[in-house]
C-alpha positions as CSV (number, residue, x, y, z in Angstrom):
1,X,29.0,5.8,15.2
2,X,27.6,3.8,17.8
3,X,23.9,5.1,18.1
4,X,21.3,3.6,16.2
5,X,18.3,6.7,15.8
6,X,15.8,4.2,15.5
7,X,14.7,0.8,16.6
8,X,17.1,-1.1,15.1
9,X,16.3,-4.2,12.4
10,X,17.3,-7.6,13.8
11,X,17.8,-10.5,11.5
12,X,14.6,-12.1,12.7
13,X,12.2,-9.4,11.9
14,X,14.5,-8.9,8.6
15,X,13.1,-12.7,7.5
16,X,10.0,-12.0,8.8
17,X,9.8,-9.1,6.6
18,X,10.7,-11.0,3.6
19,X,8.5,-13.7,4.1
20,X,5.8,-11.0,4.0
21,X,7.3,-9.1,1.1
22,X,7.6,-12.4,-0.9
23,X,4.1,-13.9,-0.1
24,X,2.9,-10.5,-1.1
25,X,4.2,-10.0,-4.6
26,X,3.5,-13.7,-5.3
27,X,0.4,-12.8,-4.6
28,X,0.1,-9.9,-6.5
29,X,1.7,-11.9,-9.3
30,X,0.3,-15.6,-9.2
31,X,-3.5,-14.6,-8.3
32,X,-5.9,-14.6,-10.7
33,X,-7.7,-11.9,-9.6
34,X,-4.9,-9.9,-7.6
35,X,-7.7,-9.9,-4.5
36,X,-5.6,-10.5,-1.2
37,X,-8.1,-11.6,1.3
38,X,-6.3,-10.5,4.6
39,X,-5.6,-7.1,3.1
40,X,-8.4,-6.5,0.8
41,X,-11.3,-6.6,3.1
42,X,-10.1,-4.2,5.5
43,X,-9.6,-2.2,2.3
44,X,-12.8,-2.3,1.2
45,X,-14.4,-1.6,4.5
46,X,-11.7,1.5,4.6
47,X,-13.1,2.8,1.0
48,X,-16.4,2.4,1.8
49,X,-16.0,4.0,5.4
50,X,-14.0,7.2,3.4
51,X,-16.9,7.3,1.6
52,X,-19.3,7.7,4.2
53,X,-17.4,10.0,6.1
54,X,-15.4,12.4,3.7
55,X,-18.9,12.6,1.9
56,X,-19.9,15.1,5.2
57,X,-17.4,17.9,2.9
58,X,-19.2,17.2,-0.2
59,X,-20.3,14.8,-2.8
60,X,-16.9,15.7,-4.7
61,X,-14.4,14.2,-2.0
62,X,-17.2,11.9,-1.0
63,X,-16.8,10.1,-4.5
64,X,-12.9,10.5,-4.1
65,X,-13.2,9.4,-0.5
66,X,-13.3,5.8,-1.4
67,X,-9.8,5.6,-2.4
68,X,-8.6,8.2,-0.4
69,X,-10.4,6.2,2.5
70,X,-8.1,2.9,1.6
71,X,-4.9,4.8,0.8
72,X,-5.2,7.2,4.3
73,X,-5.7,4.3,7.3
74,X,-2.6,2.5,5.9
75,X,-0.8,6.2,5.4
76,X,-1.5,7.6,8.8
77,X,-0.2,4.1,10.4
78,X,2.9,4.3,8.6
79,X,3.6,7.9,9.8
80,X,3.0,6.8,13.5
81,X,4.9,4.1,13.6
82,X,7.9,6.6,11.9
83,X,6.8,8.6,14.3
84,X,8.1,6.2,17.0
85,X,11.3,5.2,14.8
86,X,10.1,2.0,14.5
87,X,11.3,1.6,10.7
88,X,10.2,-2.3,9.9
89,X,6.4,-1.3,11.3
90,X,6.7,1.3,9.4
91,X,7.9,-0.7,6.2
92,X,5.1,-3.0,6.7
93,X,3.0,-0.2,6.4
94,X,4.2,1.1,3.4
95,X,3.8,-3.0,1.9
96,X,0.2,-2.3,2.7
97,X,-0.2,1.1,1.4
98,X,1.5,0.6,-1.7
99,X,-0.2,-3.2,-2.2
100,X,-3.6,-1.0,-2.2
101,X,-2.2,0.4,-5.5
102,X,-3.0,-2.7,-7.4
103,X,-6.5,-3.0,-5.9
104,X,-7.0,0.6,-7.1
105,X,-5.7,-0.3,-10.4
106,X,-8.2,-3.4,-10.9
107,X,-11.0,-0.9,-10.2
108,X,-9.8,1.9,-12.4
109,X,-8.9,-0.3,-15.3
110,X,-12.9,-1.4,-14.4
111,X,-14.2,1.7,-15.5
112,X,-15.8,1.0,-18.9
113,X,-16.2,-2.6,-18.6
114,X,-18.0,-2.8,-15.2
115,X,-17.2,-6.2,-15.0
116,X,-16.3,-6.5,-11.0
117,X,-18.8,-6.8,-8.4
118,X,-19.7,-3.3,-6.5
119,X,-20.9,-2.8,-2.5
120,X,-22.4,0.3,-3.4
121,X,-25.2,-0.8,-5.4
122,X,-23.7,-0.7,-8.4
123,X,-22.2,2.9,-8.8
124,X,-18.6,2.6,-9.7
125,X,-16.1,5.5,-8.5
126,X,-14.1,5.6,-11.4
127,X,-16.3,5.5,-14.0
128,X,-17.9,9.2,-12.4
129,X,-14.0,10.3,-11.3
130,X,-12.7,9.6,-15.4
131,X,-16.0,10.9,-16.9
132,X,-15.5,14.2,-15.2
133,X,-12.0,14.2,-16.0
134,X,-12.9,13.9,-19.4
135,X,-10.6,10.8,-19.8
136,X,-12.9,7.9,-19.4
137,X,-10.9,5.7,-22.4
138,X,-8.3,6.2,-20.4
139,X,-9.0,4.0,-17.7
140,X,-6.6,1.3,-19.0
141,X,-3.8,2.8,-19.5
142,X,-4.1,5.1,-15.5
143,X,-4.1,1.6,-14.5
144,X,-1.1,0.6,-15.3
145,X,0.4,3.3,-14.2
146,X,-0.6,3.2,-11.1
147,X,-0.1,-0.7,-10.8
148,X,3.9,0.5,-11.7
149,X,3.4,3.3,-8.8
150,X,2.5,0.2,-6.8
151,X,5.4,-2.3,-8.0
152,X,7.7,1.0,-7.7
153,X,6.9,1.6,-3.5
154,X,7.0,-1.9,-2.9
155,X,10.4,-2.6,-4.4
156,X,11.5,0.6,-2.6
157,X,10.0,0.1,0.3
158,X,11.9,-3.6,0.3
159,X,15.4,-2.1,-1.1
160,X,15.4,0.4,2.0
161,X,14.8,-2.0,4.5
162,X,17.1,-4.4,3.3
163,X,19.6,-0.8,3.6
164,X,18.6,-0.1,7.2
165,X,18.7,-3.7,8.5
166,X,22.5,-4.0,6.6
167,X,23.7,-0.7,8.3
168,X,22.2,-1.9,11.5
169,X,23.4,-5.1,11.8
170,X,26.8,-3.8,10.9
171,X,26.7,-1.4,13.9
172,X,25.6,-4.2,16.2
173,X,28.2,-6.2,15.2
174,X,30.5,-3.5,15.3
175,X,29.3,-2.7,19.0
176,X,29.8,-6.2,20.0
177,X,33.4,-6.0,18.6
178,X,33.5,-7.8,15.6
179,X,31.7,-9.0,12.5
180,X,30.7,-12.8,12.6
């Protein structure tokens, strides 16, 4: 086979896709308080815009719209970037949607003890979206899974790059007539 179906993978992008997978867990891991400044305030301003905007359909998926707001911009450019077969951008992407996961987590795991600061004047999401639930004491224990949810589509997102750019450089090399 000699046709790559998507924009291929180089080595270069490879590394820099590393570097950015490896400052991200680190900083998942190593932080204090797991907030990522160059990815948490767009967040942020993402929930609170899905607030504000999916609260026109209701007060129901208005108070679901913050996290839905942070989990849909990073979504949406993951698919267009598929879209154009652009895999890496698209892998990136996915780094960013899934890093949201632990964000999410730190607020859900927040919703008895209120101890993190909140933009909204001080009414937190998760508290209301557990209470109605019925599983408010739960909080903790949602959290963590959905901070393994997050460590689960980063190290899958990571392991099928690392595929894509092996197969690909394998058919450039091929292509070129040899392996080096």
């Amino acid at each position: 086979m000699d046709y790559i179906p998507h924009h291929p993978v180089s080595t270069p992008k490879y590394i820099f896709f590393l570097v950015c997978f490896v400052f991200l867990c680190s900083a998942i891991i190593f932080d204090g308080d797991g907030y990522i400044l160059i990815l948490d305030y767009p967040n942020l301003f993402f929930h609170e815009a899905g607030h504000v905007f999916l609260g026109f359909f209701g007060e129901t998926i208005g108070l679901y719209g913050g996290t839905l707001g942070q989990l849909i911009m990073p979504f949406v450019c993951a698919v267009t970037f598929l879209l154009q077969l652009k895999v890496l951008s698209f892998a990136v992407m996915l780094l960013w949607f899934f890093q949201n996961f632990f964000n999410i987590a730190r607020y859900m795991a927040d919703a008895r003890a209120h101890e993190l600061f909140l933009v909204g004047g001080g009414k937190h999401d998760w508290t209301d979206i557990l209470s109605r639930w019925g599983i408010l004491e739960s909080d903790t224990a949602l959290a963590a899974v959905v901070r393994y949810l997050g460590w689960l589509g980063l190290i899958g997102t990571f392991v099928g790059i690392t595929i894509i750019w092996q197969i690909d450089n394998k058919m450039v090399q091929q292509k070129k007539g040899g392996f080096i």
